[in-house]
VOGU-3710 file (C-alpha; in Angstrom, 3 decimals, decimal comma):
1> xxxxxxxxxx> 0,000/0,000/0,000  0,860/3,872/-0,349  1,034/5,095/2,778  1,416/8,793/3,650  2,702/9,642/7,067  3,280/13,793/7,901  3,864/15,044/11,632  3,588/19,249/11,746  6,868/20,276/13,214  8,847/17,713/10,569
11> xxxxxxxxxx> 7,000/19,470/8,055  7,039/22,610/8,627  10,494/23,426/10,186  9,073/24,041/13,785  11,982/24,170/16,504  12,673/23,104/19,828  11,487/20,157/21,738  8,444/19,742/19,453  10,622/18,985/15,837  12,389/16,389/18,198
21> xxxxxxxxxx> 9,609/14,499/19,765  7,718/14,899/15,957  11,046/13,368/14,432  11,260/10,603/16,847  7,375/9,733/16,282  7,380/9,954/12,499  10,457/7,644/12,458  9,305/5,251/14,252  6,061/5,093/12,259  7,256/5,576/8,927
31> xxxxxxxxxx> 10,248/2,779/9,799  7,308/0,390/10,770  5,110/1,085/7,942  8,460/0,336/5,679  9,678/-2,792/7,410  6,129/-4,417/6,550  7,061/-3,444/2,761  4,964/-0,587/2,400  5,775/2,205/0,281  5,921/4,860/2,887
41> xxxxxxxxxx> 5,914/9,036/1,800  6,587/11,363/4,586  6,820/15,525/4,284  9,735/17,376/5,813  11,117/20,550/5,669  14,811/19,205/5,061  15,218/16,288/7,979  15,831/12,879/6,030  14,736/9,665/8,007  16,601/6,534/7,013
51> xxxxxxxxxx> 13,456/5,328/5,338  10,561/6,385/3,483  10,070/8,576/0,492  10,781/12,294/1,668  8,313/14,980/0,131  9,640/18,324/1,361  7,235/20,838/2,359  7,365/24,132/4,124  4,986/26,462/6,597  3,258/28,143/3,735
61> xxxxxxxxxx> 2,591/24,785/1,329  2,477/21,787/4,053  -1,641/21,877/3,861  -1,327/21,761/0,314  1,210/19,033/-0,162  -0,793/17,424/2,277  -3,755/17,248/0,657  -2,010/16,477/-2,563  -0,338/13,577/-0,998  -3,101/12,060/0,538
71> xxxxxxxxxx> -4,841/11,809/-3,037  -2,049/9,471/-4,126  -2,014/7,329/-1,679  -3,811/4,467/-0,479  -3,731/5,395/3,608  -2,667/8,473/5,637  -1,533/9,432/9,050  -1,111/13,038/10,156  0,034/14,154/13,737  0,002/17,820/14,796
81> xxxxxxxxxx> -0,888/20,665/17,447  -4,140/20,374/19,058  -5,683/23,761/17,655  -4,908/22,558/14,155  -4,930/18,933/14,361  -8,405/18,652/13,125  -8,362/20,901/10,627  -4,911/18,815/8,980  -6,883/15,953/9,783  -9,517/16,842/7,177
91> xxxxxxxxxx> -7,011/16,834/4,145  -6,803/12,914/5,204  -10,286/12,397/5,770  -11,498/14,054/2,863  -8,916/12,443/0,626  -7,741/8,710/1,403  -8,106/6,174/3,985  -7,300/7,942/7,565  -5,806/5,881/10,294  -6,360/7,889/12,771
101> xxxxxxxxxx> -9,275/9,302/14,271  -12,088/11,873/12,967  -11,561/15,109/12,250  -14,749/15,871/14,674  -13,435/13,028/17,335  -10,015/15,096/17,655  -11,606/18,518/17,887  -13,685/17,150/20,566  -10,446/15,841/22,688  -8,578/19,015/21,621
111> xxxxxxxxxx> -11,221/21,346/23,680  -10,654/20,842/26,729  -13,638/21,926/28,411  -15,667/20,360/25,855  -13,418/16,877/26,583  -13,763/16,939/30,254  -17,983/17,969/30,384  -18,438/14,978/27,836  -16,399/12,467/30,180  -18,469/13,547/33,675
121> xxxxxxxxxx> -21,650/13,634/31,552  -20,773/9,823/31,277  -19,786/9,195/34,806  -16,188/9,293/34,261  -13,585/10,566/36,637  -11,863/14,071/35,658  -10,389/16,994/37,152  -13,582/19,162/37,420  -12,892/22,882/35,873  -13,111/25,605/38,309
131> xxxxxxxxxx> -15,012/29,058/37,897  -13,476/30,132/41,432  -9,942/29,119/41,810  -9,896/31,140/45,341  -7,646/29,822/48,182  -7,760/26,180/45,748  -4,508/24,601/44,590  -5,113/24,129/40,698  -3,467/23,403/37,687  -3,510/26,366/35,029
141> xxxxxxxxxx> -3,982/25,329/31,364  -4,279/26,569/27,924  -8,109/25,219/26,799  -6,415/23,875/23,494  -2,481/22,611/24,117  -0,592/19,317/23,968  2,396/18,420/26,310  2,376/20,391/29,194  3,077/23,876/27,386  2,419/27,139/29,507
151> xxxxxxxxxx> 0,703/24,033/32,329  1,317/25,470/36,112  0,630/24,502/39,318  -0,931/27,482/41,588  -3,325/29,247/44,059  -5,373/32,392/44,496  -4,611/33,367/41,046  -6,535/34,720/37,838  -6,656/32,351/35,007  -5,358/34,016/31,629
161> xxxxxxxxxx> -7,465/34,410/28,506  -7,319/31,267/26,616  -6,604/28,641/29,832  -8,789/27,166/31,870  -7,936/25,846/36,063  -8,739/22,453/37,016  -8,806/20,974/40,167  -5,189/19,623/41,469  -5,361/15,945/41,875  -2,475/14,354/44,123
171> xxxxxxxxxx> -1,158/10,899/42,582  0,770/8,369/40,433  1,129/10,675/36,916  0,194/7,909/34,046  -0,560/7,070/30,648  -2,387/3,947/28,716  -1,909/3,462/25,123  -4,418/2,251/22,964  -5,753/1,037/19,212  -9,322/2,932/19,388
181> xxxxxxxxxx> -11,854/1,715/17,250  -14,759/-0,475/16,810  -12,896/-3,263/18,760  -10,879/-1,098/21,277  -7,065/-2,857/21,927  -4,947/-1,447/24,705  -1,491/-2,010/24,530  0,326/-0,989/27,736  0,105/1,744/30,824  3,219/4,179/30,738
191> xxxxxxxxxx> 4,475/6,404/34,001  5,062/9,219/33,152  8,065/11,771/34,413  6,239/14,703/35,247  8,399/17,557/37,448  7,225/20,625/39,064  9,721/23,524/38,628  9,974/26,259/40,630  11,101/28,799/37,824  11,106/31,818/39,692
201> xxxxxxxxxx> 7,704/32,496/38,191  5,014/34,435/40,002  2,342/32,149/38,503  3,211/29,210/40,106  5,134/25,823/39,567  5,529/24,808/36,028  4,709/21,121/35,144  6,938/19,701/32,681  7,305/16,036/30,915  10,319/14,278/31,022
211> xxxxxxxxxx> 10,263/11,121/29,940  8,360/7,875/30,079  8,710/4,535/31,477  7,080/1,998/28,645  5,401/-1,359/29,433  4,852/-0,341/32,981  2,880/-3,002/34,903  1,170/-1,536/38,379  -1,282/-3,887/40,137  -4,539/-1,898/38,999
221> xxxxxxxxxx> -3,332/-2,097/35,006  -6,637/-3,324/34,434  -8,393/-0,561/35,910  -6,345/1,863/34,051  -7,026/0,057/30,993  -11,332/-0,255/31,537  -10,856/3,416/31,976  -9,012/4,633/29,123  -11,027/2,622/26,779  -14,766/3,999/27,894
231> xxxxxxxxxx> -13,053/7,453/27,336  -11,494/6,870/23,892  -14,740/5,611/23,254  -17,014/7,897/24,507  -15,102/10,563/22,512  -15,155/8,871/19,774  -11,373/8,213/18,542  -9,759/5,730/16,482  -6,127/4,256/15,898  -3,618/5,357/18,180
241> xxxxxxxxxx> -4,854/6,889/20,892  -2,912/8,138/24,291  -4,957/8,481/27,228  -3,378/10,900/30,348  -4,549/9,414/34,073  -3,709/10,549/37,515  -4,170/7,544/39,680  -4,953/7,981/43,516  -7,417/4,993/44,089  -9,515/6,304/41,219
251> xxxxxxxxxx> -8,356/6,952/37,635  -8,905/10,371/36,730  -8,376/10,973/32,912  -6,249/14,195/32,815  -6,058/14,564/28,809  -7,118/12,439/25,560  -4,857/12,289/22,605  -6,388/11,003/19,320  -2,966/10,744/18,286  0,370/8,801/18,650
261> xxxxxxxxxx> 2,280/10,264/21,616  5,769/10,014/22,000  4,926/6,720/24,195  4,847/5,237/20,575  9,410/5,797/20,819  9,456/3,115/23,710  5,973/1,010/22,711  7,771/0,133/19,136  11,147/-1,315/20,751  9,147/-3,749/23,098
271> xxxxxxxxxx> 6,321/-4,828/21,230  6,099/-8,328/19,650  4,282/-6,826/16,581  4,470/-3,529/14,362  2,386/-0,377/15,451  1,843/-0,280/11,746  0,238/-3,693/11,710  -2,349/-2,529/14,213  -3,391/0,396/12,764  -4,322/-1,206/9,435
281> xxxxxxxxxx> -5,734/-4,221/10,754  -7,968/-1,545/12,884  -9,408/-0,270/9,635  -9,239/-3,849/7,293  -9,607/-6,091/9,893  -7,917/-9,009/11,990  -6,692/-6,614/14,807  -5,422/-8,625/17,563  -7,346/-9,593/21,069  -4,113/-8,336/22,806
291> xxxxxxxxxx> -0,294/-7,776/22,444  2,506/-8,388/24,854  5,480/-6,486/25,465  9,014/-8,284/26,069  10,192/-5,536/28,212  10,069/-1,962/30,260  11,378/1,161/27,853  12,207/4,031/29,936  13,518/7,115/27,801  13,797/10,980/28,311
301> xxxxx> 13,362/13,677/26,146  16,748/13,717/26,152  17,123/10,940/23,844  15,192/12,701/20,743  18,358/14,794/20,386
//
C-alpha cells in the first residue's frame, strides 16, 4: 500500500522540543510502515529519516502538499498541534483512507472543556474545571495545548485568557496506550516523568514532561485500561490513541490524545508486533485480542536529540 505519514513540526520546520519528539514519532512510524514493505511518503522541511520517500514541504505549502499527498495514496496518518490537528486531519479524511481518528473526534479531545464535560456527563472521573480558583490549589492550562506547554501549578490566582484551572489531583502521573476503534485494543500503561519547577515564576510551579517509562505493569493495570477505553470511546477516537490518568485509588483521565504520543518511541522497541500492523488491521480487519510487550522502555526527552 501507499502510505502517507506527515507530523507538523517535521514538516514545517518548527523548533525546539516539538521537531524532536515529531522526528522521533514519524520515524518510528514511517520505519514500521516500511519494514512491513509498504511504500511509505513522509513531508519534511529538510530532515531525512533513514526510510521512506521524503516529500519536502514548508509552513506556507504543508496543507497543500498534504492534501495532494493524501490523493495518491492508499492510507494516511497526520500528527500535529491540538488547535490545528483537526483541521490537517480533514485533508486525510477528505482524501484517502485515515488511520487515525475523525476530524470531529479530535476537535472534541482538543477542547478541553468540551473533553472533560463529555467524560463527567458519562460518569467518568476528571479533574472538574473551576469558575473560582480562590484559596484552591489548581493546575492552570491553555483550553487547546498538547504536552504540558504554559501548564502550572498554583493558588489564588486569575486564570489568563485562553486557559482554563482544574482541580489539582495528588497521585501516580500515568498514561495507557491504545488502538481505538470499533474493537478497542490497549497495549500498555506508561508512568510518566512529570516535574514541578519552581522557575522563579510568580504564577506558580511549572509542570513539565520528562520522559516515560514503557510497558509499565502496576497492580490496577486493568483498571487503568477499563478506563481509558470507555473514554477513547465515549469521545469517539480511532487508531492510536494516548490516554493521560492521575491515579490515587480512582483513575482520573487528565487529557485524551487522538494521536500517537511520543509513548509510541518506547511502545515500538518492546512490542512483539508492528504499530503499523495494528493500525491497518484496525481499519481492514484481523486486529489482535491483545499484544505483549518483552520488556520496560524508559527514555527521556533527552534521547530525541
Amino acid at each position: 500500500m501507499k502510505i502517507l505519514l506527515a507530523e507538523y513540526a517535521m514538516g514545517t520546520g518548527m523548533g525546539g522540543t516539538f521537531l524532536l519528539e515529531g522526528k522521533s514519532m514519524l520515524k518510528t512510524l514511517v520505519s514500521s510502515f516500511a519494514r512491513l514493505g509498504h511504500e511509505v511518503t513522509y513531508l519534511t522541511s529538510g530532515t531525512l529519516l533513514p526510510a521512506g520517500n521524503a516529500k519536502i514541504s514548508t509552513e506556507e505549502d504543508f496543507r497543500n502538499i498534504l492534501e495532494e499527498e493524501a490523493k495518491k495514496s492508499d492510507a494516511g496518518l497526520v500528527i500535529g498541534p491540538d488547535e490545528i490537528l483537526s483541521e490537517l486531519t480533514s485533508f486525510i479524511e477528505d482524501n484517502t483512507l485515515n488511520l487515525g481518528s475523525t476530524p470531529e473526534a479530535v476537535a472534541l479531545c482538543a477542547d478541553k472543556v468540551k473533553c472533560t464535560e463529555v467524560l463527567l456527563r458519562h460518569n467518568i472521573a476528571a479533574p472538574r474545571i473551576l469558575n473560582d480558583t480562590k484559596s484552591i490549589k489548581c493546575v492552570v492550562k491553555p483550553r487547546f495545548g498538547c504536552a504540558s506547554e504554559d501548564t502550572y501549578l498554583t493558588i489564588n490566582t486569575e486564570v489568563p485568557s485562553g486557559s482554563i484551572a482544574t482541580e489539582f489531583i495528588n497521585g501516580e502521573h500515568l498514561s495507557v496506550s491504545l488502538i481505538a476503534g470499533e474493537k478497542t485494543l490497549p497495549l500498555c500503561v506508561n508512568k510518566q516523568q512529570i516535574e514541578f519547577m519552581d522557575v522563579k515564576d510568580p504564577s506558580g510551579l511549572h509542570v513539565e514532561y520528562k520522559g516515560n517509562t514503557v510497558s509499565f505493569s502496576p497492580s490496577y493495570k486493568e483498571e487503568l485500561f477499563q478506563a481509558a477505553m470507555e473514554a477513547a470511546r465515549v469521545l469517539g477516537c480511532r487508531g492510536y490513541t494516548g490516554v493521560d490518568i492521575v491515579y490515587n485509588g480512582t483513575p482520573y483521565i487528565v487529557d485524551v490524545n487522538p494521536r500517537p504520543t511520543t509513548s509510541i518511541y518506547g511502545i515500538a522497541k518492546v512490542m512483539d508486533v508492528e504499530i503499523a500492523d495494528l493500525l491497518l488491521k484496525n481499519l481492514l480487519g484481523g486486529l489482535p485480542q491483545s499484544v505483549s510487550m518483552n520488556a520496560e522502555c524508559t527514555f527521556t526527552k533527552e534521547d530525541f536529540k
